[in-house]
N, C-alpha and C positions, 0 to 999 in steps of 0.2 A: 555454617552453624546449624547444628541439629534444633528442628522445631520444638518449642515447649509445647508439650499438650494439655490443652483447661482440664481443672480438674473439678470445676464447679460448670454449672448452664446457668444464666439468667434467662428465664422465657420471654422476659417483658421489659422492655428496658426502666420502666420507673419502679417494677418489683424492689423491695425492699430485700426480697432473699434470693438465694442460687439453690440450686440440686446438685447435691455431690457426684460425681460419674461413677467413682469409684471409695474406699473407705479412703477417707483424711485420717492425718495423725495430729495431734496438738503440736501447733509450730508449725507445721504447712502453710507454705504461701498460696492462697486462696488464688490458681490463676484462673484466668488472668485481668482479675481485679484486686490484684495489690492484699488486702491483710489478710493477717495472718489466723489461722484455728486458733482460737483459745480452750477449745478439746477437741477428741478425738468424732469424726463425722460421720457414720456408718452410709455407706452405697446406698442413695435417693433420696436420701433426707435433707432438710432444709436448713441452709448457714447466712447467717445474719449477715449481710454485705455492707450496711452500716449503722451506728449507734440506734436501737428502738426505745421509746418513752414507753412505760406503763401505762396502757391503753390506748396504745399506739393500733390504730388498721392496718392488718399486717395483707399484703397484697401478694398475689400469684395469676403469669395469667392476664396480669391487669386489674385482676375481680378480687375482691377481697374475702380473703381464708379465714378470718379472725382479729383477735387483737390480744396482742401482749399483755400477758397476765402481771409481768414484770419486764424491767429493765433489760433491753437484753444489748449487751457491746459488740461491737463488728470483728465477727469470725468466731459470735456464738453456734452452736447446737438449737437449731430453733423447734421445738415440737411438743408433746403435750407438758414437760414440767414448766414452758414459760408459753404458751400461747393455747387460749380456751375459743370455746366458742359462742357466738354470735348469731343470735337471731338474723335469717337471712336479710342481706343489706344487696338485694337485687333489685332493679326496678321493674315494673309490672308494665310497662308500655308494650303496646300491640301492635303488629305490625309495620313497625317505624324501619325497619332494614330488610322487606324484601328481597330475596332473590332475583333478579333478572336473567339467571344462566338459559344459556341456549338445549333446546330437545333436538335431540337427535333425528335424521331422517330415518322412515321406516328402511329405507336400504343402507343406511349404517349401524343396522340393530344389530348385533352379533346374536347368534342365535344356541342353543343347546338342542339335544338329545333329551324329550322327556314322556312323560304318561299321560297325553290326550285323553279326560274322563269325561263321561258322559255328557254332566254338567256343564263343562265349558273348560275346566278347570283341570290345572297341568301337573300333575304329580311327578317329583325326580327321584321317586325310589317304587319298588312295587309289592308292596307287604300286604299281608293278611294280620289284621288285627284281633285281638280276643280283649275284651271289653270289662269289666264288672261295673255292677251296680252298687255293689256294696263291697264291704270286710270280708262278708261270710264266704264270699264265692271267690275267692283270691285263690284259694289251693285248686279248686277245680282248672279255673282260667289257667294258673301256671303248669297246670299240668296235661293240660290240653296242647300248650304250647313247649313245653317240655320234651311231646313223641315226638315235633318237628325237628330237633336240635340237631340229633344223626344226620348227616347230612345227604345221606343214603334217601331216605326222606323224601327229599325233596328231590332227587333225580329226576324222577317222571313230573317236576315241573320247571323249565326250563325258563331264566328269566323273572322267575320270584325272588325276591330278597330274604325271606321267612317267613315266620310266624311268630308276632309280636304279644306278649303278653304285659298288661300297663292296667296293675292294679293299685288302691286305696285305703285306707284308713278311715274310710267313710261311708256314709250311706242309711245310715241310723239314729234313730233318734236327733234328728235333724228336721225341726219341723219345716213341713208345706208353707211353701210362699216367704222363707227367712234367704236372708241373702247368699247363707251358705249354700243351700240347698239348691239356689237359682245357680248361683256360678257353677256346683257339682254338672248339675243337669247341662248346663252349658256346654260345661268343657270335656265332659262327655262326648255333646254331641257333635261339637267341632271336630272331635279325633275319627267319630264313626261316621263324618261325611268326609274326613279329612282326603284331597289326592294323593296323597303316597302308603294311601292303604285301597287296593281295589275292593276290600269287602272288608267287613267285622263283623263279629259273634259280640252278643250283646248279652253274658253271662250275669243270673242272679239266684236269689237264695229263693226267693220267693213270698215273704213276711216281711223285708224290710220294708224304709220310709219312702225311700227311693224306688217304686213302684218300676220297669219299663216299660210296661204300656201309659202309664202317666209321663215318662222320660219322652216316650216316641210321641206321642199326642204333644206333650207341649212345647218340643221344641221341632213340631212339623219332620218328622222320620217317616222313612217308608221302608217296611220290610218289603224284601225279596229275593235275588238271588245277591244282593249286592250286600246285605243289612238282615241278619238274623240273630233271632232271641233262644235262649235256653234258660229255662227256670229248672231248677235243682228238688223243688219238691214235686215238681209236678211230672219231674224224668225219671226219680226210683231213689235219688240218692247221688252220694260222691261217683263213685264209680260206673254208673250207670249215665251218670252226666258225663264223667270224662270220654265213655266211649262214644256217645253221641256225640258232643262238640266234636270229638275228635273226625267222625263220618261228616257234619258237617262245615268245616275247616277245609277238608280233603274238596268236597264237591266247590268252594271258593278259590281253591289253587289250582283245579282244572280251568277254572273260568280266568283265573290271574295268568295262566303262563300263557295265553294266549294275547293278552297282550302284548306288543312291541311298540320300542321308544319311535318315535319321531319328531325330525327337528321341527322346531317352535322358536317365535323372538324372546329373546333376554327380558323382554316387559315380564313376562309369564314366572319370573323368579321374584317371592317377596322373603323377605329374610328378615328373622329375628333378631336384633341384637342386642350381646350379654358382654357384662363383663363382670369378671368374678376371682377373688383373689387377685383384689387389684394392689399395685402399688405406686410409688410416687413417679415411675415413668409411663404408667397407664396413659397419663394425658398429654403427653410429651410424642408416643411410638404410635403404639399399634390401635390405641382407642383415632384420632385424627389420622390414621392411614387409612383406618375401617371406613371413616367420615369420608374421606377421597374416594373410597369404593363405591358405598352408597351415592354420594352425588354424580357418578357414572351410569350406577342402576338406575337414580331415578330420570336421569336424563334420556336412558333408554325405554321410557315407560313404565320399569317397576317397581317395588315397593318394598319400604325397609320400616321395619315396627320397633320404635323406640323404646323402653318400658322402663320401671322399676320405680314410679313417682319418689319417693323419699331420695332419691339418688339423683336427682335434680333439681331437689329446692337449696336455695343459695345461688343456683346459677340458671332458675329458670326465665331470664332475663332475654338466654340467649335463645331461647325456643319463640317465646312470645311475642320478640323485635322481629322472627319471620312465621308469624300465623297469619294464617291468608285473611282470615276476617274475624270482625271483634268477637264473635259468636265461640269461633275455636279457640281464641285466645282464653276467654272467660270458662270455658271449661276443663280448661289445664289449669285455670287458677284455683279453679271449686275443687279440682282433685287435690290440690294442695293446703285447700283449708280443710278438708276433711282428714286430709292426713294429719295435718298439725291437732285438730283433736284426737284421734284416734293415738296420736304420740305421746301427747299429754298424759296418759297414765304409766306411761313409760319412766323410769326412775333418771333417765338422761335427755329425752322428749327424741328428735328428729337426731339430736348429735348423737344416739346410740346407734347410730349404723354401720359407721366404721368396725370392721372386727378386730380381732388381735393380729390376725397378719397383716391387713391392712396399715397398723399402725406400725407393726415393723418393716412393711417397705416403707415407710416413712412420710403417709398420711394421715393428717392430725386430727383437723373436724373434717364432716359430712360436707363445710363448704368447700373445702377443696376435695375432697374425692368429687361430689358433683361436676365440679369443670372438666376432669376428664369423661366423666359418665357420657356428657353432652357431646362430646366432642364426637362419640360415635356417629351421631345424627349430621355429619359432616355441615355441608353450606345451604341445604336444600331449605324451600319453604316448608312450613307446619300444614300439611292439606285437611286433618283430623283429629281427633281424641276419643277413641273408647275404652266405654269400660272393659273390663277383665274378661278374655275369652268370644268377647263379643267378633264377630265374623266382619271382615276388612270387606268396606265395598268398596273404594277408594285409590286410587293408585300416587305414590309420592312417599314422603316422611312423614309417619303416623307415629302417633302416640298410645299407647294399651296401660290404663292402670293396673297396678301391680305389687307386691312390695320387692325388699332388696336381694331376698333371698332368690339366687338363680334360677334352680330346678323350678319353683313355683313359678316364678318368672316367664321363664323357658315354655312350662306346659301352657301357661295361660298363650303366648306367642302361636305355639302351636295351634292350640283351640282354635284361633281366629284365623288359622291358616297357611303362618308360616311354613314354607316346605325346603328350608334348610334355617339352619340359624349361626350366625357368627361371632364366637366368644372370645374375648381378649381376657389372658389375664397375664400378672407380673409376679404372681406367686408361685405358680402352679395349679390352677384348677384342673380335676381329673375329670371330666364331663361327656357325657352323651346324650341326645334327645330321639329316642328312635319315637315314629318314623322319620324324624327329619334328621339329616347326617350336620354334624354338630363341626365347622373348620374351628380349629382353636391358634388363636393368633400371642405368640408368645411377644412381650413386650421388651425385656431386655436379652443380650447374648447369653449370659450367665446363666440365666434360668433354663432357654432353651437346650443348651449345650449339654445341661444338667439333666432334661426331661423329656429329651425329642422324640421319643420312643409315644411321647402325647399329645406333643405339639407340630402342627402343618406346617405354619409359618411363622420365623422370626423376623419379628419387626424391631428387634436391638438391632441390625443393619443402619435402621436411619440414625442410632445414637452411636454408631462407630463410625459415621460417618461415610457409607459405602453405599447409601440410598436416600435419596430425599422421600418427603412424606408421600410428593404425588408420586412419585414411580411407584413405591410401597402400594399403593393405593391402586395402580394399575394391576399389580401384581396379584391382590387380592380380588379383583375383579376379575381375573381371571380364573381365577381357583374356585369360586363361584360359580362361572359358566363348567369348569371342568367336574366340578363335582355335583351339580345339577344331571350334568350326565354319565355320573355314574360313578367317579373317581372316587374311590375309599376314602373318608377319612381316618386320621388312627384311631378315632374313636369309636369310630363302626368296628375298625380291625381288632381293638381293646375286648369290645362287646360289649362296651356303653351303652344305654339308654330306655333300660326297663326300669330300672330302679329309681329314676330320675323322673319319674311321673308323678308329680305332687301335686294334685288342685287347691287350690286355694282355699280356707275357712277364713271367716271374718269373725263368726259370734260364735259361742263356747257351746260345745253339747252339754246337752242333759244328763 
């Protein structure tokens, strides 16, 4: 007799609902737990497995998503017309579940191909970066970096990756000492000491707020052949700026092709991770396969940057039960009360996070999008918690506030020195971060099948049943170390990742 195939997952055995694998019709037998749809259940959204009370905790995961706005019967449609959300109902205990996994020995470290920098610090790409300080100097920068594109260009430097141009919306009328202003300068200066750029040009207008000899003085820069400035009134103008940057740009990529990779241990890879246009098998696939990866990275000594705070409350339970001490714990909580006020002006508070795709893969509140979020941060313990852009001293699962929004996300990751970063999504996110090459892990078959032209890896394999999470998890550990040393992603190959440079504002210009 030919096998029946479920057509629903229970993640949790006391969950209250299933995820549909594929669309149900009304009258389907929910297998293979018995009732039947009472409507039609679109692919990954959530079906009532048995009778729900009105205010009922409705549970996913084990953790609870919500609760029933109404009554809802077994082999309902369960999601925003019957189930709202809930102030998170996580508990705030610290350190109660420790990790004990084992580190690996220095000669089981697998090792990559990368850019040994001066610093100490290992770059897996070898870009010349062009810089702004401000708005005004965006057409210059882009156009500095513009001559590089012919790829003619860049012949006579063998071994560069480009010439990156990562401009802003900012820089003005932003006063000295506002928090915008610090994180601008920050993240800035993260990118212009970043290892996967062996030099940057540090482009400005010249009268803006954002000063760079106040940029360099206060976040500790040093020009020279590695780190140089161009001010636009003090060079002639547009054009006369472009041909400058452009002369020196040139004298950076003689110093870049000179460079050659050499192998380095897998400690020396810290990786960002994102997820973005998630849907309801985010937490199911590719978000806990990424988690198996990471907890190999950090086993091998390196370092994976958690972020997006709003996108972990409700389930920051699971961070807090492995923060190494009550010090890191409490300031994952304070990032979280500060988010709840800063949400409070918000017309749906912390539950507006979710977007419209999100809810039509079939995510209802923020508390369960969080359970997948987390999931990325696989089993490892909490070693830290910084603020936004601030520089990782740290090796382990970190923490970087943030908010939900990716690219922001993303650049703040980078700032602090991610040098690749790994984004899951279930929608389709179309994403780049240059300079760091951006794997994009698709979550279901469907989607990839549909968009592989974007996507590296599909992690719908574990949901067809043709890979468990840890192999997933090896698989992407390895695509890590291969593309640390040099392997294209498609989003490199796309020509992702200029656009995608957002820093972050907190308080409103003037």
């Amino acid at each position: 007799m030919a096998e029946v195939k479920s057509v629903v997952l229970q993640l949790k055995p006391d969950d209250e609902v299933a995820v549909a694998l594929r669309d149900i019709q009304a009258g389907e037998t929910l297998v293979p737990f018995g009732p039947l749809a009472t409507t039609a259940i679109p692919f990954g959204h959530k079906v009532a497995l048995r009778p729900l009370e009105q205010g009922e905790v409705i549970h996913r995961l084990g953790q609870p998503i919500g609760l029933a706005t109404a009554a809802i019967p077994a082999g309902a449609h369960v999601h925003l017309h019957n189930m709202g959300f809930e102030a998170s109902m996580a508990g705030r205990a610290i350190g109660t579940r420790l990790s004990n996994a084992p580190v690996r020995l220095p000669s089981d470290i697998p090792t990559f191909d990368g850019y040994l920098r001066a610093d100490g610090k290992v770059g897996t790409r070898n870009y010349v970066g062009v810089l702004t300080s401000v708005n005004c100097s965006a057409l210059v920068a882009r156009m500095i970096a513009d001559h590089f594109r012919d790829p003619r260009r860049l012949l006579p430097y063998p071994g560069v990756d480009g010439v990156v141009a990562l401009t802003h919306k900012s820089g003005c009328s932003v006063a000295d000492g506002s928090m915008s202003m610090k994180m601008l300068r920050r993240t800035l200066a993260g990118y212009a000491r970043h290892p996967n750029f062996s030099g940057a040009l540090l482009v400005g207008l010249g009268c803006e707020d954002n000063q760079i000899d106040q940029l360099i003085d206060e976040e500790q820069l040093e020009l020279g052949d590695d780190l140089a400035k161009l001010v636009m009134q003090e060079t002639g103008g547009t054009r006369s700026s472009i041909s400058r940057g452009i002369e020196m740009v040139e004298a950076m990529l003689e110093k870049a092709a000179k460079k050659q990779r050499q192998r380095v241990p897998a400690s020396e890879i810290m990786v960002g991770l994102q997820c973005g246009g998630s849907d309801s098998f985010s937490g199911i696939s590719a978000n806990p396969a990424l988690g198996a990866a990471v907890d190999r990275l950090v086993a091998c000594g390196g370092t994976a940057i958690l972020a997006e705070t709003p996108e972990i409350y409700g389930a920051e339970n699971l961070l807090l039960e492995r923060a190494v001490s009550k010090e890191v714990g409490e300031r994952l909580i304070g990032l979280l009360e500060w988010w709840d006020d800063y949400t409070s002006r918000e017309p749906q508070g912390f539950d507006n996070n979710p977007s419209p795709g999100n809810k039509a893969g079939g995510l209802t509140t923020i508390l369960e999008k969080s359970l997948g979020a987390v999931a990325k941060g696989g089993t490892s313990n909490l070693v830290e918690v910084y603020g936004y852009g601030r520089p990782i001293d740290k090796r382990g699962l970190v923490f970087m506030d943030s908010p939900g929004f990716d690219p922001m996300s993303a650049t703040g990751q980078v700032a602090c020195g991610a040098n690749l970063i790994a984004f899951t999504t279930g929608r389709g996110s179309c994403f780049g971060c240059r300079p760091a090459p951006s794997i994009k892990l698709a979550t279901n078959s469907e989607m990839y099948a549909r968009m592989e032209e974007d996507m590296d890896i599909n992690c719908g394999s574990i949901l067809d049943g043709d890979r468990s999470i840890d192999e997933m998890g090896e698989a992407i550990f390895r695509e890590m170390i291969a593309t640390a040393s040099g392997k294209a992603t498609k989003s490199e190959l796309l020509g992702y990742g200029d656009d995608e440079f957002a820093p972050w504002h907190v308080n409103a210009w003037l």
